[in-house]
Structure formats: structure tokens, C-alpha cells
Backbone as CSV, one residue per row, in Angstrom:
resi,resn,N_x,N_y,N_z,CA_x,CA_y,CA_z,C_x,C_y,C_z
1,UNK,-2.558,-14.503,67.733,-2.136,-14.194,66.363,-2.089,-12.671,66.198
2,UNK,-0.955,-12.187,65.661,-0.928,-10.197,65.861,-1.324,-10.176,64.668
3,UNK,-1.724,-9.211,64.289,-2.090,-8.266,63.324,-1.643,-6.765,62.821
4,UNK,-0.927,-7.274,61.359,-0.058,-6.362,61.330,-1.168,-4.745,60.499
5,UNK,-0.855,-3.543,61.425,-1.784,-2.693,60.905,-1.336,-1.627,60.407
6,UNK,-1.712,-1.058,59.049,-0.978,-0.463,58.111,-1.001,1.174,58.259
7,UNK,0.047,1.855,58.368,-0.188,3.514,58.181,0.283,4.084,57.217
8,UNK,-0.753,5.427,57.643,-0.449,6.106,56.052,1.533,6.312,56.018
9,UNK,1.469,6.292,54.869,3.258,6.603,54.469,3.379,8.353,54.780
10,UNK,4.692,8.691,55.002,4.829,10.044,55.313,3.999,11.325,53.955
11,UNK,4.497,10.277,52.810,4.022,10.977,51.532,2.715,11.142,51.385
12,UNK,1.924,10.087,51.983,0.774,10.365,51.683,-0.096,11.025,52.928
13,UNK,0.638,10.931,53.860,0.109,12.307,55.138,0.595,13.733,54.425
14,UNK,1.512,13.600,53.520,1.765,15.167,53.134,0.831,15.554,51.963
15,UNK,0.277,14.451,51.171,-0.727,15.004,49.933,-1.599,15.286,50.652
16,UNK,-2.769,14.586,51.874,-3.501,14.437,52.364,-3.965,15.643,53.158
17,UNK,-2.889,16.208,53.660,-2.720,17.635,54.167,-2.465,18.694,53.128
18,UNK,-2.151,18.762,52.081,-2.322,19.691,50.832,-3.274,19.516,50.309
19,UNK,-4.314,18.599,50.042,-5.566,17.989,49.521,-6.324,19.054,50.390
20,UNK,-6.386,18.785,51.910,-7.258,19.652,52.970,-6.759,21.083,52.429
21,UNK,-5.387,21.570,52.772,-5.271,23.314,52.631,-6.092,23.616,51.297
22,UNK,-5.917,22.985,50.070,-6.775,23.685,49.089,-8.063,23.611,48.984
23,UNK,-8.661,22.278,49.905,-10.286,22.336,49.917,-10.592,23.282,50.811
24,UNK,-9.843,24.046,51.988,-10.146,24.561,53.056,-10.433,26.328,52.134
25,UNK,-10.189,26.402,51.557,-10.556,27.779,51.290,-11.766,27.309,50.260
26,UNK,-12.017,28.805,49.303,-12.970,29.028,48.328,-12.159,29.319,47.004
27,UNK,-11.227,28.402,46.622,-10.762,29.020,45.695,-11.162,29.402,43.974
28,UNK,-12.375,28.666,43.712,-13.105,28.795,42.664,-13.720,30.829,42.919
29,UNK,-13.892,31.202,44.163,-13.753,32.241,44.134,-12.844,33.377,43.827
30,UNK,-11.891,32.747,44.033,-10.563,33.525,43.572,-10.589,33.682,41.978
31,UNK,-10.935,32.544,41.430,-10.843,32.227,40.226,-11.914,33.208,39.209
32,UNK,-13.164,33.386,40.106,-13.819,34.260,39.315,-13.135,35.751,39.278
33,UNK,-12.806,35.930,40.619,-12.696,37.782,41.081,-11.477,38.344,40.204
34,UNK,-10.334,37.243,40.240,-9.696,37.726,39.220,-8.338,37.010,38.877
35,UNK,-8.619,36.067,38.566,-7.783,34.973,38.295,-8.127,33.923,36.747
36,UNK,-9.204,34.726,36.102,-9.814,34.318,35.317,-9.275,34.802,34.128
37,UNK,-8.692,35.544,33.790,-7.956,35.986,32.534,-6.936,35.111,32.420
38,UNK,-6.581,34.283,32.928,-4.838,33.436,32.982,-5.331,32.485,31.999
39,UNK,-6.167,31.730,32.146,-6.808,30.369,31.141,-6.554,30.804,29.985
40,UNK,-7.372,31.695,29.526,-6.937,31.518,27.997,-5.786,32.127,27.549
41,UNK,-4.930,32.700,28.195,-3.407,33.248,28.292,-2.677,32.137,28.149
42,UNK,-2.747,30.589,28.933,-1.910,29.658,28.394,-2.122,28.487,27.270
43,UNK,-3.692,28.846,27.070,-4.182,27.700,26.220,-3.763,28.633,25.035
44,UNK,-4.136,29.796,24.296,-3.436,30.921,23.566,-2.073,30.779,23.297
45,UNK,-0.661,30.772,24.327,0.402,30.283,23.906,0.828,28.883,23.494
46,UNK,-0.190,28.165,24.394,0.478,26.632,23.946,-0.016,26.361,22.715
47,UNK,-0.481,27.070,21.735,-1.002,26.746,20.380,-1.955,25.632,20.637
48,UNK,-2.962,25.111,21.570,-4.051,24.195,21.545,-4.914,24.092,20.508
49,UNK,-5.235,23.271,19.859,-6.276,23.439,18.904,-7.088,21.716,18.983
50,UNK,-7.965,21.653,17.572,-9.275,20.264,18.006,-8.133,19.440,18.032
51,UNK,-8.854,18.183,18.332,-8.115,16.901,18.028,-7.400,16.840,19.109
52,UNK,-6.185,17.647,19.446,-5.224,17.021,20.189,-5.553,16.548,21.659
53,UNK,-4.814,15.827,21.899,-5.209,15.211,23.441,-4.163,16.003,24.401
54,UNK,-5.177,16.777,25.189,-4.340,17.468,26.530,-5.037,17.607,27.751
55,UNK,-3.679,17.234,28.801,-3.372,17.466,30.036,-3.183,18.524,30.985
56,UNK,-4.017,19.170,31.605,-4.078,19.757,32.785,-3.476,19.513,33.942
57,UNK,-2.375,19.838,34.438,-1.841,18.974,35.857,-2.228,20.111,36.891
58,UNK,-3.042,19.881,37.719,-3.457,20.921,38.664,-3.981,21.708,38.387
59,UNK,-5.191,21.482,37.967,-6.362,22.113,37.082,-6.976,22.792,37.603
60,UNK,-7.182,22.184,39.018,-7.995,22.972,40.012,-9.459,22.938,39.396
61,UNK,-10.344,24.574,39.345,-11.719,24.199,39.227,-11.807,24.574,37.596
62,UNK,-10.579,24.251,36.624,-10.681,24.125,35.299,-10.635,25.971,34.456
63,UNK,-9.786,26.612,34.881,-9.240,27.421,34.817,-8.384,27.614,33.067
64,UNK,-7.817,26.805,33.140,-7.348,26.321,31.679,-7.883,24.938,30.549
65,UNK,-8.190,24.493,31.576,-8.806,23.409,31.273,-10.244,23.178,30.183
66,UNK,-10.873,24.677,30.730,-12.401,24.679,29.747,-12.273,25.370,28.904
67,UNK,-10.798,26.865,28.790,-10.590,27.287,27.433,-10.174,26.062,26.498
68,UNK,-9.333,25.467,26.756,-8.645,24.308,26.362,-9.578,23.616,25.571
69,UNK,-10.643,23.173,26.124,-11.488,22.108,26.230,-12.809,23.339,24.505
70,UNK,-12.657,24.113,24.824,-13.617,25.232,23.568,-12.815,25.061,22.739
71,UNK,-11.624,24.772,22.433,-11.010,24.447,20.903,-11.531,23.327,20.172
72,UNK,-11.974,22.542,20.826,-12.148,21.307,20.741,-10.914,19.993,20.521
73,UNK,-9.751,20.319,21.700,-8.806,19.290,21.930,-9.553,18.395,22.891
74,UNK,-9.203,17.801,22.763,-9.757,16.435,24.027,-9.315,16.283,25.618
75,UNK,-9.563,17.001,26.597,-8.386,17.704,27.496,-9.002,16.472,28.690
76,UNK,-7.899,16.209,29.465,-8.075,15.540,31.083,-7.662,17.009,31.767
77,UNK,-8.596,16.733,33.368,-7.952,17.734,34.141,-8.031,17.089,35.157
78,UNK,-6.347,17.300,35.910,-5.693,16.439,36.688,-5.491,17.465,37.846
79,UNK,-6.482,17.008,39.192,-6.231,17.904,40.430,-6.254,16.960,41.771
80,UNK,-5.476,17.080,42.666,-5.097,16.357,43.705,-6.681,16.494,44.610
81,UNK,-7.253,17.718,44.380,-8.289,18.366,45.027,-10.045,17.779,44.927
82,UNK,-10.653,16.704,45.799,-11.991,16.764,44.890,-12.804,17.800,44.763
83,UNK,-12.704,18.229,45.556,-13.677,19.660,45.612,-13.108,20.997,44.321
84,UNK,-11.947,20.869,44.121,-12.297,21.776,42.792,-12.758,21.089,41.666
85,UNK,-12.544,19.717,41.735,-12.663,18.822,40.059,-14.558,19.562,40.241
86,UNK,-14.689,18.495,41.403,-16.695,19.106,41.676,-16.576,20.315,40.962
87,UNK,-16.594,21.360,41.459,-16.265,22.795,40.826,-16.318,23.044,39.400
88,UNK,-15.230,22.199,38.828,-15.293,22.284,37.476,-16.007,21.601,36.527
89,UNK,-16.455,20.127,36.708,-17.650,19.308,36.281,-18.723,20.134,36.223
90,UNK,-18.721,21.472,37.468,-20.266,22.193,37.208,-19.539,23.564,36.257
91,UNK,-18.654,23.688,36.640,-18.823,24.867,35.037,-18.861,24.550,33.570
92,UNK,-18.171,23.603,33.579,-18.217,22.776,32.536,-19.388,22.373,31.689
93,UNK,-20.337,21.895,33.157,-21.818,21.653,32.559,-22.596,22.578,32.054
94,UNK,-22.042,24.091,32.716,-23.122,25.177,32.318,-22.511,25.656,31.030
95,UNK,-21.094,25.224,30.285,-20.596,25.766,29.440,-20.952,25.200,28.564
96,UNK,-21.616,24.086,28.376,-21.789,22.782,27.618,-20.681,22.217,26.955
97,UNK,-19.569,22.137,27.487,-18.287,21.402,27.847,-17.918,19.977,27.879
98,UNK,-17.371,19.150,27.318,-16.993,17.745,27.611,-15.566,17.580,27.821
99,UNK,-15.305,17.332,29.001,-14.145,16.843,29.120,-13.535,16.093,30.419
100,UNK,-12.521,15.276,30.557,-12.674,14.412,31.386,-12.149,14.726,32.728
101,UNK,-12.303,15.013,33.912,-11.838,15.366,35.413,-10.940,14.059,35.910
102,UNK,-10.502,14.541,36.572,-9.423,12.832,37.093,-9.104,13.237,38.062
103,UNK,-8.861,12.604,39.482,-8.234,13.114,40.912,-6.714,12.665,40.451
104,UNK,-5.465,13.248,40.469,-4.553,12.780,40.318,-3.282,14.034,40.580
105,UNK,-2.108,13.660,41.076,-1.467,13.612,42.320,-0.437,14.025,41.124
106,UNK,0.149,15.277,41.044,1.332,15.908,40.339,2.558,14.821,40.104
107,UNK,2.882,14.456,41.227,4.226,13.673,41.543,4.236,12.460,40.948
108,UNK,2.820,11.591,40.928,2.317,10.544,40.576,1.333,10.323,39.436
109,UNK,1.741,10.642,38.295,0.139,10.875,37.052,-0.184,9.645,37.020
110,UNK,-1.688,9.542,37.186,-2.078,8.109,36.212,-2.267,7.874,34.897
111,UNK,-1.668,8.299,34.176,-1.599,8.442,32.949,-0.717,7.622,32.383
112,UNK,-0.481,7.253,31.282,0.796,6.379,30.810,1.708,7.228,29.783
113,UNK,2.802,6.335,29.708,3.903,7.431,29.224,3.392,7.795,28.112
114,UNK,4.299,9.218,27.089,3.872,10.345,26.040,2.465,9.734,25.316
115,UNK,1.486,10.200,26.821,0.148,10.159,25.914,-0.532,11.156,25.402
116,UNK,0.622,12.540,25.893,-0.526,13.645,25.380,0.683,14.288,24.729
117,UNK,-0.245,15.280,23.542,0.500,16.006,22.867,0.436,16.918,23.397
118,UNK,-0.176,17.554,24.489,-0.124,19.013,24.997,0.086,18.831,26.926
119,UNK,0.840,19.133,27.324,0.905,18.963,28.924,1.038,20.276,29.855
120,UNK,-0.125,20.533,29.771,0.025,22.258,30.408,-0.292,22.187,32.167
121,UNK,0.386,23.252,32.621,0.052,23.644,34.404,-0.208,25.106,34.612
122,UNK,-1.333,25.582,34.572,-1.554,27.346,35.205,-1.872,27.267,36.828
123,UNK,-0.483,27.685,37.170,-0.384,28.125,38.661,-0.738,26.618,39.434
124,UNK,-0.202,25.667,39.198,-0.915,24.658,39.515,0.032,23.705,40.280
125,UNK,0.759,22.908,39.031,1.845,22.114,39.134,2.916,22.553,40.052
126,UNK,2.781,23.594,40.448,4.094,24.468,41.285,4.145,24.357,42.736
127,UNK,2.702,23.731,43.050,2.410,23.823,44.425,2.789,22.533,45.119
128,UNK,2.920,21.544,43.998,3.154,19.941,44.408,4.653,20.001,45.252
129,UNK,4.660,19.302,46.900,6.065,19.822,47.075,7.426,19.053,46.410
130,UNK,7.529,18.361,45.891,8.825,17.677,45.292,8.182,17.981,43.876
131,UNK,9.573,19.165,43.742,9.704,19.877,41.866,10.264,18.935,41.301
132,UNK,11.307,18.455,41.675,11.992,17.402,40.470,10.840,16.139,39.954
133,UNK,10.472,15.188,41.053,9.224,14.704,40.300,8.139,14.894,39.857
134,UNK,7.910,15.931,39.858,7.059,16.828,39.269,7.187,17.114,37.832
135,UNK,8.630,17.292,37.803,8.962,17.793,36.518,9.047,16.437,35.603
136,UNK,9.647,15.295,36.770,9.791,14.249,35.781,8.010,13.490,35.299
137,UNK,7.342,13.547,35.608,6.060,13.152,35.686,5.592,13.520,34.378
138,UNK,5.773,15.723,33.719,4.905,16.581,32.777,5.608,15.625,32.005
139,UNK,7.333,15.634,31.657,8.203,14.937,30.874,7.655,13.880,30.282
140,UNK,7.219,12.856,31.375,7.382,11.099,30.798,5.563,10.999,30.106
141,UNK,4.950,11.747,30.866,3.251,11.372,30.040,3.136,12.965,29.168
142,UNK,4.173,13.082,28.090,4.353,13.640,26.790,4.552,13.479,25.661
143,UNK,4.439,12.905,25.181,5.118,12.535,23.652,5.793,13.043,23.376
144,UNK,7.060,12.351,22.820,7.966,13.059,21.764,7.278,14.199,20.898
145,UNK,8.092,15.700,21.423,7.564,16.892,19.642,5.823,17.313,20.886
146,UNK,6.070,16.668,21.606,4.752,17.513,22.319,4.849,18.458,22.848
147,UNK,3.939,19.297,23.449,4.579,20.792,24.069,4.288,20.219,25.818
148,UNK,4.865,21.573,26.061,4.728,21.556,28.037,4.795,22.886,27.718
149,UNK,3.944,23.291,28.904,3.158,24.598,28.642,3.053,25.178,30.025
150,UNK,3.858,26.039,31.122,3.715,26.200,32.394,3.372,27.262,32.361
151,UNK,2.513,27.930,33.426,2.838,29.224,34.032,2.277,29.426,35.058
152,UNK,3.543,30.216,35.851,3.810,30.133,37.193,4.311,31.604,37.995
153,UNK,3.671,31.452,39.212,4.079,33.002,39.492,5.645,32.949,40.093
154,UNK,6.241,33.969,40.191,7.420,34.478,40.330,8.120,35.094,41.707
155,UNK,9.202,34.264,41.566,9.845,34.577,43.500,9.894,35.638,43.682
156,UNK,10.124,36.683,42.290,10.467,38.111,42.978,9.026,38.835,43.000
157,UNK,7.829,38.442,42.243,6.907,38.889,42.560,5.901,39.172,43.498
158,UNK,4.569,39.422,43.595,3.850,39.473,44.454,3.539,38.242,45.245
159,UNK,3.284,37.134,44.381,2.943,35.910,45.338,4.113,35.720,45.640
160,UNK,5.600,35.048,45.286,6.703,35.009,45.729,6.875,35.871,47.138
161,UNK,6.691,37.232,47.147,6.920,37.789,48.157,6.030,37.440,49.492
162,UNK,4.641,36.947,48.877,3.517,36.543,49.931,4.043,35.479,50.531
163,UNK,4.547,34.410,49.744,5.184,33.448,50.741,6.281,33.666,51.425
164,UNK,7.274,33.935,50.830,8.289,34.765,51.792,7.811,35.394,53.159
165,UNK,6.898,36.032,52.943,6.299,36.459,54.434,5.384,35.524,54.701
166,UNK,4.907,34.642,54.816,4.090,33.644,55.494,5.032,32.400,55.963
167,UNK,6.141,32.749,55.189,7.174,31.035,55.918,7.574,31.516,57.263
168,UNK,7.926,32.923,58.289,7.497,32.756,59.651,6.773,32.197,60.341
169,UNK,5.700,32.475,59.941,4.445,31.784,60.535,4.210,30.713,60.170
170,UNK,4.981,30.044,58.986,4.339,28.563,59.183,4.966,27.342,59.777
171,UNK,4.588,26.490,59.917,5.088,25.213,60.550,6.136,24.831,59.458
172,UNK,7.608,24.151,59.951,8.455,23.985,59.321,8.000,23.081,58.040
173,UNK,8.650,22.852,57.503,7.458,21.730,55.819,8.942,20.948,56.156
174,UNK,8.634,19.631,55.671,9.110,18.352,55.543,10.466,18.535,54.587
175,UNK,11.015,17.377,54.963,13.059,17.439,54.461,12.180,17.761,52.646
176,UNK,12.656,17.956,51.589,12.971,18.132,50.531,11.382,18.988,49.640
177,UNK,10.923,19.200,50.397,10.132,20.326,50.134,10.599,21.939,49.705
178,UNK,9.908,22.237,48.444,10.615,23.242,47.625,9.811,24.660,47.724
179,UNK,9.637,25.975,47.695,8.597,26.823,48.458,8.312,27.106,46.476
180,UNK,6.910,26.926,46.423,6.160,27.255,44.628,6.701,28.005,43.970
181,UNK,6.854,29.622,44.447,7.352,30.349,43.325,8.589,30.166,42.898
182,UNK,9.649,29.347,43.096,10.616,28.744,42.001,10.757,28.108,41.070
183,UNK,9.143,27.664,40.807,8.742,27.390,39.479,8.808,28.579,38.701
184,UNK,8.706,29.805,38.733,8.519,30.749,38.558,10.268,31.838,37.844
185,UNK,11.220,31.025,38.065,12.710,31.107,37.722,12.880,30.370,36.498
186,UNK,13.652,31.088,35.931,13.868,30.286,34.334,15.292,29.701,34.794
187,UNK,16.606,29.656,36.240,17.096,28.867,36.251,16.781,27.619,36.973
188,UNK,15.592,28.067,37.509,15.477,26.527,38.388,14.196,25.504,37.193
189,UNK,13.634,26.095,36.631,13.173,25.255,35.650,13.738,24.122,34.725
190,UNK,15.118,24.884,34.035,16.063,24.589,33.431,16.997,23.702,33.861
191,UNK,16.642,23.778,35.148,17.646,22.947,35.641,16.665,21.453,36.118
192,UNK,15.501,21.489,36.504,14.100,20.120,36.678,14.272,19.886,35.238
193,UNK,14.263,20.269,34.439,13.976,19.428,33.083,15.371,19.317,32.193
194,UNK,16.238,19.722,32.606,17.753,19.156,32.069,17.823,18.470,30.590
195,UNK,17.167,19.439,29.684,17.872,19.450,28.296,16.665,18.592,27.868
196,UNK,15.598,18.093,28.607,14.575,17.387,27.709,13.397,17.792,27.023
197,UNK,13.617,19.272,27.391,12.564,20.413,27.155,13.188,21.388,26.392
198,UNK,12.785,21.931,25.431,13.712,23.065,24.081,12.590,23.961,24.628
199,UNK,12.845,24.755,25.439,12.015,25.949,25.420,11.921,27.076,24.572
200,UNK,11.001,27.515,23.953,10.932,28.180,22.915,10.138,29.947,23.593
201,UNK,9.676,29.940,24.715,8.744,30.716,24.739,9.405,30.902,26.613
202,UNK,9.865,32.178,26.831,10.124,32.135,28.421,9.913,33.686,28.714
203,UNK,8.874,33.938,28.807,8.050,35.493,28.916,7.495,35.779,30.100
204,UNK,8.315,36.950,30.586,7.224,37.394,31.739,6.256,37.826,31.963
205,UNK,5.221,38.371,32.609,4.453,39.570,32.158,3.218,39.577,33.686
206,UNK,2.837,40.219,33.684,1.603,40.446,34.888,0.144,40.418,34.605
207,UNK,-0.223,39.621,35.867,-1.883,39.821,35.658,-2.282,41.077,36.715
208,UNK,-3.047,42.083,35.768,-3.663,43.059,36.440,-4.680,43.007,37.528
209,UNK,-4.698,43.159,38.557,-5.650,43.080,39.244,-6.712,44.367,39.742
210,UNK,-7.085,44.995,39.497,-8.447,46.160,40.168,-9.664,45.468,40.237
211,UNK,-9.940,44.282,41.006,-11.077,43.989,41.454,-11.324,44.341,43.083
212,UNK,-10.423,45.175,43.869,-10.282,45.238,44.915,-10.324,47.040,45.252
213,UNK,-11.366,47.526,46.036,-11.365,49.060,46.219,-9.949,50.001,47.367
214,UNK,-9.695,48.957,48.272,-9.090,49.210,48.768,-7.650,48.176,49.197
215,UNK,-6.609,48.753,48.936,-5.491,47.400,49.136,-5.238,46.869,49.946
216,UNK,-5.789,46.739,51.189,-5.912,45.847,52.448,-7.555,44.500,52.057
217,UNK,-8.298,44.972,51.616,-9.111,44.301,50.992,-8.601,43.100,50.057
218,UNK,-7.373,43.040,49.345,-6.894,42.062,48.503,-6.661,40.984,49.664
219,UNK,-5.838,41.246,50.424,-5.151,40.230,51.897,-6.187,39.946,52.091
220,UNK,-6.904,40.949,52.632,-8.240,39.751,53.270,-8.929,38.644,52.903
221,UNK,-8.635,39.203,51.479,-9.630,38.325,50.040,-9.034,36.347,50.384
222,UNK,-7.145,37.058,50.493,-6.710,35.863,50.405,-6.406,35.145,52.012
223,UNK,-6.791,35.619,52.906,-7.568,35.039,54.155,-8.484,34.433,54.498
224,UNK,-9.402,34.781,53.610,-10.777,34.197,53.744,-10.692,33.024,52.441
225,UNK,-10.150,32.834,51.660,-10.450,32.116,50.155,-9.348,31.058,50.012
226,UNK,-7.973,31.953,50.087,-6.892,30.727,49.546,-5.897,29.896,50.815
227,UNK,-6.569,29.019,50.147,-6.066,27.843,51.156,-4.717,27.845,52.122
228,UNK,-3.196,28.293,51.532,-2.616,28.416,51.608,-2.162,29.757,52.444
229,UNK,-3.141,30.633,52.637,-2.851,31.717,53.272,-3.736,31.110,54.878
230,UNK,-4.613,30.754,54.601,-5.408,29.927,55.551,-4.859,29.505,56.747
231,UNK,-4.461,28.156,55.891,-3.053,27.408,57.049,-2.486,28.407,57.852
232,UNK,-1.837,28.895,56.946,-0.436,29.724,58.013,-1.079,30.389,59.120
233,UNK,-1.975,31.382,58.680,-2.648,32.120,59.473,-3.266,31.094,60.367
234,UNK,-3.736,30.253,60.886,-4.073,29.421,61.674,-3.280,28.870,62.494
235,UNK,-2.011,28.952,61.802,-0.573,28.322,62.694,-0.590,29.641,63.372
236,UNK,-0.172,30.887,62.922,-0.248,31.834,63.585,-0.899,32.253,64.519
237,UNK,-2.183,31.607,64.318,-3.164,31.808,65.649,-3.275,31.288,66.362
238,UNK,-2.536,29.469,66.436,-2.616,28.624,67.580,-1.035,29.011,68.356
239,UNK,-0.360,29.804,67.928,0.820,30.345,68.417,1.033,31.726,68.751
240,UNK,-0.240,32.000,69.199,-0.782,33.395,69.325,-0.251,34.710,68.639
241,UNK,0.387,34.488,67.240,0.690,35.628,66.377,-0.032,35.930,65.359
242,UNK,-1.530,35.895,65.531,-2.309,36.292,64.621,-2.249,37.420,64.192
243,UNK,-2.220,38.752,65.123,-2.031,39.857,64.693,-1.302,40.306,64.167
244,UNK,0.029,39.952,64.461,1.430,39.938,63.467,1.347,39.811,62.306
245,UNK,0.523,38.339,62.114,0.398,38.156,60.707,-0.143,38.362,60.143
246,UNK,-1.634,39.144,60.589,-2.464,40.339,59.810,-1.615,41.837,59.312
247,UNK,-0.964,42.003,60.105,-0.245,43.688,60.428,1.015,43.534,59.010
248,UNK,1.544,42.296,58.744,2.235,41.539,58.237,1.394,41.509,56.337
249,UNK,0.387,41.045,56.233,-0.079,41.145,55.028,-0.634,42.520,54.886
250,UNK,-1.204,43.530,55.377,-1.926,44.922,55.211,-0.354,45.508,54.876
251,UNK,0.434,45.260,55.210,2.024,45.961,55.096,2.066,45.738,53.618
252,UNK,2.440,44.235,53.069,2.637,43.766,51.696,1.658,44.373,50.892
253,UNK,0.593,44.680,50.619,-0.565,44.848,50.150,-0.741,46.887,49.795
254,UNK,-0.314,47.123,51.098,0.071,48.468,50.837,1.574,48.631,49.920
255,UNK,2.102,47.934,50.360,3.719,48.157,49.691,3.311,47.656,47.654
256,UNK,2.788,46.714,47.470,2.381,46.432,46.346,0.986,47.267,46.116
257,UNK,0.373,48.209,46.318,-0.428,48.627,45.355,-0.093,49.639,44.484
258,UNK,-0.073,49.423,43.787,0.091,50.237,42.137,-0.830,51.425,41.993
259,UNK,-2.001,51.402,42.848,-3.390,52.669,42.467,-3.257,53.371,43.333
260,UNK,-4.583,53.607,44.062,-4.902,54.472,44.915,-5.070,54.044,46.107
261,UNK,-5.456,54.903,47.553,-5.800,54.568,49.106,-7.676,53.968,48.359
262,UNK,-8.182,54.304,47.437,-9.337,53.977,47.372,-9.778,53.152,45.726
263,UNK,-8.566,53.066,45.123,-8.757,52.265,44.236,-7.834,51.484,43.623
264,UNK,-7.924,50.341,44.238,-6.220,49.756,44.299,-6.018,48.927,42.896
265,UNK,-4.442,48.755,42.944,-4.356,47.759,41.586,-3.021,46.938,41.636
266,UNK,-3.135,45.981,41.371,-1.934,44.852,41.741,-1.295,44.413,40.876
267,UNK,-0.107,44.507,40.134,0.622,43.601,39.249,0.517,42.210,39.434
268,UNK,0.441,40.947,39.435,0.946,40.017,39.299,1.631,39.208,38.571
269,UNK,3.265,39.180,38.929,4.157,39.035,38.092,4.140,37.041,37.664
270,UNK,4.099,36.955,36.643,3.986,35.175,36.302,4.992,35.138,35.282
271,UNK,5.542,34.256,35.338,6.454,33.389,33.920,5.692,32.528,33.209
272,UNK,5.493,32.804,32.109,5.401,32.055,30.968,6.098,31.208,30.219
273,UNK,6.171,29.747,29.965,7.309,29.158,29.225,6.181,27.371,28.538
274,UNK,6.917,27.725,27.204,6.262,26.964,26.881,7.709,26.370,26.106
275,UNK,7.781,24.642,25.708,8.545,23.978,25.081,8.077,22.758,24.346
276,UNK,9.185,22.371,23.850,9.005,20.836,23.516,9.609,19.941,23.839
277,UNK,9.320,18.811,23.936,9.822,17.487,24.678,10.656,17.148,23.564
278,UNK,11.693,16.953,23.989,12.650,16.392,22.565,12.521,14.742,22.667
């Protein structure tokens, strides 16, 4: 008698492997050093206030999620990641915070349709690789007259440019995979949400960075911490171009610092856009 034995689907070898790149770093570290001003930058535009029920999609270690959550709206935070939800359950606790964590998969919400009046993503939602269902996902668990609330860094910016230089070094990514910072374009947005979103709010602007003394020190930061720089650099090293791809970020890092050889400072360029679900 055979036995028929089941494998993972291609899709879910590809979450499974994005699940690992973001547990593989420290990114709750990132989040303190200087990634921490963004939270209340989108909970601030999306007009959040008590009562309402809102959504976090890629919450990570609750970044937006616990400003959110101090208004007193009723917030879920939705991260593919367990190890940041962990993360955020403990800041949460020290904030004396209530709000609900959920493991859940950008492409796939468990949520049911327009259940929230607020559906926000900081730097989050962008990373999921299929944008169009992505987009259709914030859409369908929104309510009519609800907002969607993104923000995302920018192709022509600093992270934009970081990936740009890390897609050498990385392993080719799968047929219909989209590279993040084109969330970060007000035409490719416009074009994932096709008239079901009235955007009212599409602002650029930068997060400052001087937590770093010297601008080769930032790269490193994101060598050692973010997941995504991780990977590559690891591909790079089992293909013996590690050094390349060190010589490769100290280049970017110098080319983007804004300060000094001894006191550096980084723009980071993000789009802001907030709408309503018609």
C-alpha cells in the first residue's frame, strides 16, 4: 500500500525562508538605534485615535503598533516573524500595553473582510514578495471609508539604493517576485490598488539618522542586525565574494553620508501615503 507524502508548496518554502532572513538578524535592535521615530510618524498621519480597531501588517517588534496601541484604538499586529511578535509582547508588557500579536502572512491575512477601520504597514508590508496580493489583502480586511496608511522606503533612496547593490550578490529570487522599495513609488502603488484607494496624503520626507560616529559603522550595523543584508552577504561568502561585498557597502555608506569622516549622518528617504478605501 504507497503512501502518498506531502511537501511544502513552493510558496510556502518562500515564506519559510523570509520568516528565517528576518529572525536571522537583531532587528528589534535596529529598531531601538534608530528606527524608532517612524511609529509615531504613521500612527500621527493616519489620524488613529480610541475605539477604532487597527491593523498592523508587518509589525515586526511593534514599531507602530504600541504608538497605535497608546491612543487607545484596539490594534492587532500582524508579522510573518515569531521572534519579533516575542519582541513586541515584551515591550508591550513593559509599556503596560494591551494589544493583540498574531503570526500572519502579508499575502494571506487571517482576518475577515473590512474588519478594520485603520490598516497601516511601517516599512513592513513591502517586504512580502508578491505586491499585488499584498495590496489586495490591506484592501479586502478594510472597511468601506477606512484608511490604509503605508510607509515605505524609496527606490531612489538610501535603502532602495542598498538593494540595488546587494541584488549582485544575491541568489536569483523566484518568477514574480518584486524588489521592496517599489512600494516606495507613488506610480507603482497606484497602480496595486487601482482606484480602490483615494489617496489623500503622498509625502516624502527622511528619517535622520546620527546614531552612527563613523559612516562605515552604519553598513556594519546592517551586517550584523538586518536580516536581509545578512543573507546576501552569506551568498556572497559561499561564492567567495565577501570582500566585494564589504568594499561594496563602505562605498554606499561613504557616498551617502551627509556629516562628517567622524560624525556621520544619513537621510533616509520614505514615502508616506495614507488613503481611503472607497
Amino acid at each position: 500500500m504507497s503512501q502518498t507524502i506531502s511537501t511544502p508548496s513552493a510558496d510556502q518554502q518562500l515564506k519559510a525562508k523570509h520568516r528565517a532572513i528576518w529572525a536571522s538578524g537583531d532587528y528589534p535592535t535596529m529598531v531601538e538605534t534608530f528606527l524608532l521615530p517612524l511609529g509615531p510618524r504613521i500612527v500621527e498621519a493616519s489620524g488613529i485615535a480610541a475605539g477604532q480597531r487597527v491593523l498592523d501588517v508587518g509589525a515586526g517588534n511593534g514599531n507602530a503598533s504600541l504608538p497605535a496601541a497608546a491612543t487607545g484604538a484596539r490594534v492587532t499586529a500582524g508579522d510573518l516573524t515569531p521572534e519579533l511578535l516575542a519582541d513586541g509582547r515584551r515591550r508591550a508588557a513593559v509599556a503596560g500595553l494591551d494589544l493583540e500579536w498574531v503570526e500572519a502572512d502579508a499575502e494571506h491575512l487571517p482576518f475577515e473582510d473590512a474588519s478594520y477601520d485603520v490598516v497601516m504597514s511601517l516599512i513592513g508590508a513591502m517586504f512580502a514578495p508578491h505586491h499585488q496580493a499584498t495590496a489586495d489583502e490591506l484592501v479586502r480586511v478594510t472597511r468601506p471609508g477606512g484608511t490604509i496608511a503605508l510607509l515605505s522606503w524609496t527606490p531612489g533612496g538610501l535603502v532602495g539604493e542598498l538593494f540595488r547593490m546587494m541584488k549582485p550578490f544575491a541568489p536569483t529570487p523566484p518568477p514574480g517576485v518584486q524588489p521592496p522599495p517599489l512600494w516606495g513609488s507613488e506610480e507603482h502603488l497606484r497602480g496595486l490598488f487601482g482606484g480602490r484607494v483615494d489617496f489623500s496624503t503622498v509625502r516624502r520626507d527622511v528619517l535622520e539618522v546620527t546614531a552612527f560616529a563613523r559612516p562605515r559603522d552604519f553598513g556594519e550595523h546592517f551586517k550584523a542586525n538586518y536580516g536581509p543584508t545578512i543573507a546576501v552577504r552569506a551568498n556572497a561568502e559561499r561564492e567567495g565574494r565577501a570582500a566585494e561585498f564589504d568594499a561594496a557597502i563602505d562605498d554606499l555608506c561613504d557616498r551617502w553620508n551627509r556629516g562628517t569622516a567622524d560624525r556621520a549622518r544619513f537621510e533616509m528617504e520614505y514615502l508616506l501615503t495614507i488613503g481611503t478605501r472607497t
